[in-house]
C-alpha positions as CSV (number, residue, x, y, z in Angstrom):
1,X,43.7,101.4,145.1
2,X,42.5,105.0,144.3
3,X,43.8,106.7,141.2
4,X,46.4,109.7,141.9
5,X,44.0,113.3,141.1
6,X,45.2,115.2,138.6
7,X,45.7,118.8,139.7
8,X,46.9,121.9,137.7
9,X,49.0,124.4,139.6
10,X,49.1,127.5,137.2
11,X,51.3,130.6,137.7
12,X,52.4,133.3,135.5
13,X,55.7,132.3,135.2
14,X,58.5,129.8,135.7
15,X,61.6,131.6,136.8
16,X,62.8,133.4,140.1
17,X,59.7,134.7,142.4
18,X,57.9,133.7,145.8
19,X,55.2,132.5,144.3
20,X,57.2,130.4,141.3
21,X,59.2,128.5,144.2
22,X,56.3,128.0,146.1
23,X,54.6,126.7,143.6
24,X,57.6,123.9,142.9
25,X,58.1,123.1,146.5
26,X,54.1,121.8,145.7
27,X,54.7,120.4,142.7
28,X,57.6,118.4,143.7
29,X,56.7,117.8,147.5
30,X,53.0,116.4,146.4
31,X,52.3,112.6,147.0
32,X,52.5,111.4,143.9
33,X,50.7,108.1,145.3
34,X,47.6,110.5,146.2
35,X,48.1,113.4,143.6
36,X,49.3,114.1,140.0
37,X,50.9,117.7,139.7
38,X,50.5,119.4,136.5
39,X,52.0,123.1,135.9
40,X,50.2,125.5,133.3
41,X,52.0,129.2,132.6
42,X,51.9,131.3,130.0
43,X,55.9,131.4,130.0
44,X,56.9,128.2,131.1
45,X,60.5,128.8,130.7
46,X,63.4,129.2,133.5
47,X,65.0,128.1,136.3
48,X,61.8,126.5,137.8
49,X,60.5,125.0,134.8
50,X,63.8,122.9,134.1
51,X,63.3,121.5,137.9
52,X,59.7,120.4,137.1
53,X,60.5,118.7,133.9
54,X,63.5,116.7,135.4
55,X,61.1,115.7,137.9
56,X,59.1,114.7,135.4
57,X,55.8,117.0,136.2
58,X,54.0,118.4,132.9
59,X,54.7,121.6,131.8
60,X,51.7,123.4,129.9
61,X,51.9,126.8,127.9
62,X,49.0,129.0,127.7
63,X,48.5,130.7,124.5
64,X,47.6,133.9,126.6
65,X,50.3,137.1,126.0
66,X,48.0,139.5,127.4
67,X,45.0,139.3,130.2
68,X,43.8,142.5,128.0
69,X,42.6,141.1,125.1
70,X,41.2,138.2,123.2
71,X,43.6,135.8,124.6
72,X,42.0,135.4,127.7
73,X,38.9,133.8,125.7
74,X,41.4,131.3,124.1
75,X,43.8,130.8,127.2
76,X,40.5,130.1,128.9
77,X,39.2,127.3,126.2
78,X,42.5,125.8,126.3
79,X,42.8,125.2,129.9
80,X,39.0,123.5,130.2
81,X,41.0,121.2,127.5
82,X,43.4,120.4,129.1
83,X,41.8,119.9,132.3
84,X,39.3,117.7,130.2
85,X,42.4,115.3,128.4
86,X,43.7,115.0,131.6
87,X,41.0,114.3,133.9
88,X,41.8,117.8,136.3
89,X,39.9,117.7,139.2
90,X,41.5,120.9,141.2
91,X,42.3,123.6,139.3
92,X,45.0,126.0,141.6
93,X,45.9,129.5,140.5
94,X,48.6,131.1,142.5
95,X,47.9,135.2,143.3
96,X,47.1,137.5,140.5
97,X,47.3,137.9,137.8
98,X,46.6,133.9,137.5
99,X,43.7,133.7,139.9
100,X,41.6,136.8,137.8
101,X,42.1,134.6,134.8
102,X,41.8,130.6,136.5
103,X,39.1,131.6,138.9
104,X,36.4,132.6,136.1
105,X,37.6,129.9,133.2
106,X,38.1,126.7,136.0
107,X,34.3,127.8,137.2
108,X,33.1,126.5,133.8
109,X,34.6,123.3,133.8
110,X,32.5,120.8,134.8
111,X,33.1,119.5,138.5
112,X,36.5,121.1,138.4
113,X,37.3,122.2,142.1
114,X,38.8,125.8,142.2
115,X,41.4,127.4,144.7
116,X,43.0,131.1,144.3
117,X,46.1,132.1,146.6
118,X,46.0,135.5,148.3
119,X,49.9,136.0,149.4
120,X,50.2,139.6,149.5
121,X,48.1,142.5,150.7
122,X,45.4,143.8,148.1
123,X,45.7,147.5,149.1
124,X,48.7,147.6,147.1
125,X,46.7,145.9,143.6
126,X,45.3,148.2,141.5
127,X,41.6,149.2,142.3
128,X,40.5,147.0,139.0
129,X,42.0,144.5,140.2
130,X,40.8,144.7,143.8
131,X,37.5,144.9,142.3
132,X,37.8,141.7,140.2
133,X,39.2,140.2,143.3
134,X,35.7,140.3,144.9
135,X,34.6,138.3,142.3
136,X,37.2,135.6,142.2
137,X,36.5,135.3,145.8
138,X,33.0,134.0,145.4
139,X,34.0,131.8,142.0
140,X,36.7,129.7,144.2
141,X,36.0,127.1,146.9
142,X,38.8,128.3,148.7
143,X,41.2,130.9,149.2
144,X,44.6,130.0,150.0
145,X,46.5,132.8,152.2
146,X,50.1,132.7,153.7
147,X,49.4,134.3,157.3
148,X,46.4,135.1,159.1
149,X,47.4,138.9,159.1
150,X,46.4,139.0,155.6
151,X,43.2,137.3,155.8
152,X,42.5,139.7,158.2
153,X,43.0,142.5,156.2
154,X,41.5,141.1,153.2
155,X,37.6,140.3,155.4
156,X,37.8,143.7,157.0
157,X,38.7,146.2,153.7
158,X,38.0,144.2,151.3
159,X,35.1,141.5,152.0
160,X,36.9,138.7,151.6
161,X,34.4,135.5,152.4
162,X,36.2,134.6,155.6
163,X,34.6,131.3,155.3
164,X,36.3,130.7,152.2
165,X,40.0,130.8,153.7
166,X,42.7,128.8,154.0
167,X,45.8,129.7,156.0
168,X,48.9,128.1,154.6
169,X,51.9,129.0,156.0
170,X,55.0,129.0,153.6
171,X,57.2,126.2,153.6
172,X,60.6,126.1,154.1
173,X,63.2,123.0,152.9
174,X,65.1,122.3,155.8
175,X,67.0,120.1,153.6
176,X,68.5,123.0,151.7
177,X,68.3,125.4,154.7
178,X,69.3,123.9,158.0
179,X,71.6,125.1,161.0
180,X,75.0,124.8,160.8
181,X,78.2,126.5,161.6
182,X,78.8,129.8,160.4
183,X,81.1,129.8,157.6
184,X,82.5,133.4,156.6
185,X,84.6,131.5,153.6
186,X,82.7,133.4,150.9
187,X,82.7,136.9,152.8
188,X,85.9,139.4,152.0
189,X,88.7,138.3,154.0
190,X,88.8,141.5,156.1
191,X,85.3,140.4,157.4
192,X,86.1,137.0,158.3
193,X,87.5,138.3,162.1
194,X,84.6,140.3,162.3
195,X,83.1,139.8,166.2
196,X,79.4,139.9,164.5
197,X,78.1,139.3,161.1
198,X,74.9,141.1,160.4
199,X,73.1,141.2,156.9
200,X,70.4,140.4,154.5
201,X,69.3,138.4,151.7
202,X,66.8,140.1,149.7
203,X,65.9,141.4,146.1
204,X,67.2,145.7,146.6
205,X,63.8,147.6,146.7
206,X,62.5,150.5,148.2
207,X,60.0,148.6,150.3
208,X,62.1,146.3,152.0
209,X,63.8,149.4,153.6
210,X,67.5,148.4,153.7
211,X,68.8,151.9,154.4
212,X,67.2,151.7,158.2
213,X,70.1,148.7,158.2
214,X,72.4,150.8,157.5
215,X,71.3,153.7,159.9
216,X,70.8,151.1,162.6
217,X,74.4,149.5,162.2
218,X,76.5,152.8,161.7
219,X,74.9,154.2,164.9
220,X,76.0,151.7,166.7
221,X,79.1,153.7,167.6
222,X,82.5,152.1,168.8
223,X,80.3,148.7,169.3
224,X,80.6,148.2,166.0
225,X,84.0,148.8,165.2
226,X,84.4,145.1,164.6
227,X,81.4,144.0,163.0
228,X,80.3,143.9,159.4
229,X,77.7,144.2,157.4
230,X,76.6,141.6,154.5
231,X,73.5,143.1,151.6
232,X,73.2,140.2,149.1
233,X,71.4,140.7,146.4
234,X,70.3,143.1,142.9
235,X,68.0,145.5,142.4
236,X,67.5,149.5,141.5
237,X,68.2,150.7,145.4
238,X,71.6,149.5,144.8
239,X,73.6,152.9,144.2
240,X,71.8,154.6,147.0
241,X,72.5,152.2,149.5
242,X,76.5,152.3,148.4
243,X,76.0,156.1,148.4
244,X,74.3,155.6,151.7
245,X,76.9,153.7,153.5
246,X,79.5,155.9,152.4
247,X,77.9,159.4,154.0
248,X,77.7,157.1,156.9
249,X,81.2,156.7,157.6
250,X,81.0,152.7,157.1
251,X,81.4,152.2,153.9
252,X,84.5,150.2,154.7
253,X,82.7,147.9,157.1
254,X,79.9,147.0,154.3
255,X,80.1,144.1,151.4
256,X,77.2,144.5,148.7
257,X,77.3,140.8,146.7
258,X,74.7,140.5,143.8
259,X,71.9,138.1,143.4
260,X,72.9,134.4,143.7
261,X,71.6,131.2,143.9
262,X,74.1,130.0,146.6
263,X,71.5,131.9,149.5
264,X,71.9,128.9,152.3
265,X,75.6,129.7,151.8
266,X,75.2,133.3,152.3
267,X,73.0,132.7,154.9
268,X,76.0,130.5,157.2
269,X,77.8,133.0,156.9
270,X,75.5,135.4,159.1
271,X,75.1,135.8,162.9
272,X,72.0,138.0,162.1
273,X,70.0,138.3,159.7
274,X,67.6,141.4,159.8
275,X,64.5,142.4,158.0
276,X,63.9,145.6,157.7
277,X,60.9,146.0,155.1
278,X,57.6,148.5,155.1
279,X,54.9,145.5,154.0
280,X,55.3,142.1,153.8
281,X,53.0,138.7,154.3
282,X,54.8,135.8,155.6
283,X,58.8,136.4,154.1
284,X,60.5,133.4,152.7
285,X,63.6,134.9,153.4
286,X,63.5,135.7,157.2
287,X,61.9,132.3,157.0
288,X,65.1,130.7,155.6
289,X,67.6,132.5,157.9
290,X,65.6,130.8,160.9
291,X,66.1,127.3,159.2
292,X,69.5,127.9,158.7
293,X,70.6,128.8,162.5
294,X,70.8,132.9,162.0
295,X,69.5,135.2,164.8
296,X,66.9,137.0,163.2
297,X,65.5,140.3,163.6
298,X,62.6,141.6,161.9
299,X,60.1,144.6,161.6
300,X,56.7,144.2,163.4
301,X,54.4,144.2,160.0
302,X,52.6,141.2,158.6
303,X,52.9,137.6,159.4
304,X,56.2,138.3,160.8
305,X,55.0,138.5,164.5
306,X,53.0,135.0,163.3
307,X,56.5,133.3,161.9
308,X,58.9,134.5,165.3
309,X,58.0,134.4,168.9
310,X,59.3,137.7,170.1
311,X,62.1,137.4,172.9
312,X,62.1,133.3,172.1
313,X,63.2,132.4,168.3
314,X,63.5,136.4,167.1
315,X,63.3,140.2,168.1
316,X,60.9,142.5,166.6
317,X,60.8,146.0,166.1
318,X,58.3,148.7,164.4
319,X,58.7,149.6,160.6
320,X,61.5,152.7,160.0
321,X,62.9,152.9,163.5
322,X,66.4,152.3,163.2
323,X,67.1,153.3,167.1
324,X,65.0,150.0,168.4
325,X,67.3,148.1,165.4
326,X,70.5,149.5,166.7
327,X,68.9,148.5,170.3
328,X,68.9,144.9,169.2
329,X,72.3,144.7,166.9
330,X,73.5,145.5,170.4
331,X,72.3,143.1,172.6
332,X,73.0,141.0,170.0
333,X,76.6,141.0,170.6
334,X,76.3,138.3,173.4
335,X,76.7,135.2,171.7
336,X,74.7,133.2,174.3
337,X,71.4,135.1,173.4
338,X,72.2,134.7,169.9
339,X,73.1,131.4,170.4
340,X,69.8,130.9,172.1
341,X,67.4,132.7,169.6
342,X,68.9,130.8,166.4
343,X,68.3,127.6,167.8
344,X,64.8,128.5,168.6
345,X,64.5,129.7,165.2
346,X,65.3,126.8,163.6
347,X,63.6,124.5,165.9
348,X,60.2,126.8,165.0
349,X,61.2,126.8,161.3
350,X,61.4,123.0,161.3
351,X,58.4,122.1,163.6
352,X,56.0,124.9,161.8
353,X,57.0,126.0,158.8
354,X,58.5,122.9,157.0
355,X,58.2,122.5,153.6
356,X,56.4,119.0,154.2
357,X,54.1,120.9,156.6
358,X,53.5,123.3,153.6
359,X,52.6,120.3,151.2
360,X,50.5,118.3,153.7
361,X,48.5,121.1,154.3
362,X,47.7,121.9,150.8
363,X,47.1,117.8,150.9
364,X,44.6,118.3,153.5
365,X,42.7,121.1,151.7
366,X,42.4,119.2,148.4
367,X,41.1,116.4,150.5
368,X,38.4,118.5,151.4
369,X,37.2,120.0,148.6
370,X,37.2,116.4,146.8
371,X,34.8,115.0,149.6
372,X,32.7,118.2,149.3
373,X,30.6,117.1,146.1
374,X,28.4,120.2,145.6
């Protein structure tokens, strides 16, 4: 029987992030009949690094502390090490800065295999680092993107190989996030009556737009004279949004909880969640309110249309407009249709967006590139 490959998954950090969870959920979610996952970061220290060790997956630190400066000659030696003492055959860099340091030093390793992840936009990277981009582009045998929106995006402005992509949806663990009944336990106990539950889950930054939420719910008028609304999570919008909802008049009907880890929790205890940001690729956290049996609703940018079948598992609606938001919230008051649209969610969540979907697909792609020997 074949060998497991050895692969090295490297990411700038090991802590709380998109790309730091997704790389775990491949890590841990890998065969390890078929593959052997090794991690490399610069700071491999955190929440995600203690899951990889108990599970037993190699932790490597890069002696690089800047991408300015000589380090990047030394992080790059010590990786084509490594990669030699371990017998690497797929070097994987997830989004920058990783992939303008992994695509260049895994390209002079011998027979090494090279993949780069593009999960975000590039119009909002610096123009250096669009520029290098170009480059990494050509020294990878594949680009790994999260919705076909962005690869798109990155062909047309930015002469991305098109050739060279991979769409990979995220992944989702419908173990962790699942349906199940709402469960207003951890909410105030003023909002546990409430005839509709509406929030968020998200980290409190300008771009995700959380004041048109608040527009959108307090115009809602004497419909709303019952419901609440649920923002979980930290972040530097914080004051304004308080500040916000008080010049609204709804300050009483609005619970702000900080960051925590207990987010499927939070989650059950939602009718509708709502996503309200300016720019965004393929949203692991509208994608986790589907799993877990909320109603979503979410802004018309990105993959977003690509992850919810408008009118079937979710409603969309266009980037700022708070009046089509307050449309929705309102029809969302009939639990049948809400009833209706979270079970298509989660159906679609589970069927497409799994987590073992996520990992078989990367399974599929290393696959190829192994039987590709040029």
């Amino acid at each position: 029987m074949p060998r497991p490959v050895p692969v090295l998954l490297l990411v700038r950090e090991l802590n709380l992030g998109g790309c730091e969870r997704d790389l775990t959920r491949l890590a841990l979610g890998l065969d390890r009949s078929r593959f052997t996952p090794h991690v490399a970061s610069p700071h491999p220290e955190g929440l995600r690094a203690d899951e990889l060790r108990s599970a037993g997956v190699p932790l490597f630190r890069l002696p690089l502390e800047s991408f300015l400066s000589a380090d990047v000659w030394r992080a790059g030696r010590a990786l084509l090490r490594y990669c030699r003492q371990h017998g690497i055959r797929i070097v994987h860099a997830w989004d920058i800065p990783m992939t303008l340091f992994a695509a260049p030093a895994g390209r002079c390793g011998r027979d090494l295999k090279v993949v780069t992840a593009q999960l975000s936009y590039r119009g909002f990277y610096r123009g250096w680092e669009q520029k290098l981009l170009w480059l990494t582009d050509r020294l990878s045998d594949r680009v790994a993107v999260n919705c076909q929106t962005v690869i798109d995006d990155s062909v047309e402005r930015f002469r991305m190989p098109r050739a060279k992509a991979a769409l990979i949806y995220n992944g989702v663990d419908t173990a962790a996030f699942r349906p199940g009944p709402r469960n207003r336990s951890l909410l105030p106990d003023s909002f546990r009556q409430a005839s509709l539950v509406i929030g968020t889950v998200c980290a409190l930054r300008r771009e995700k737009s959380l004041e048109t939420i608040l527009e959108a719910f307090a115009a809602a008028g004497p419909a709303q004279r019952d419901w609440r609304l649920v923002i979980v999570g930290s972040g530097a919008e914080l004051g304004k949004l308080q500040a916000l909802s008080r010049s609204l008049g709804v300050e009483a009907l609005c619970h702000f909880e900080p960051q925590t880890a207990e987010v499927p929790a939070w989650l059950k205890a939602l009718d509708v969640f709502v996503l309200s940001s300016t720019s965004e690729s393929f949203p692991n956290g509208l994608l986790e309110a589907m799993a877990c049996g909320c109603a979503v609703v979410g802004t018309r940018i990105g993959g977003v249309p690509e992850m919810i079948e408008e009118g079937r598992s979710g409603l969309l609606f266009p980037v700022g407009d708070a009046s089509r938001l307050r449309e929705h919230l309102v029809r969302l008051a009939d639990p049948a249709l809400r009833a209706d649209l979270a079970s298509a969610g989660a159906q679609r969540a589970v069927e497409r967006f799994s987590a073992e979907r996520f990992c078989q697909a990367y399974e599929d792609l290393y696959d190829e590139l192994l039987a590709d020997r040029k």
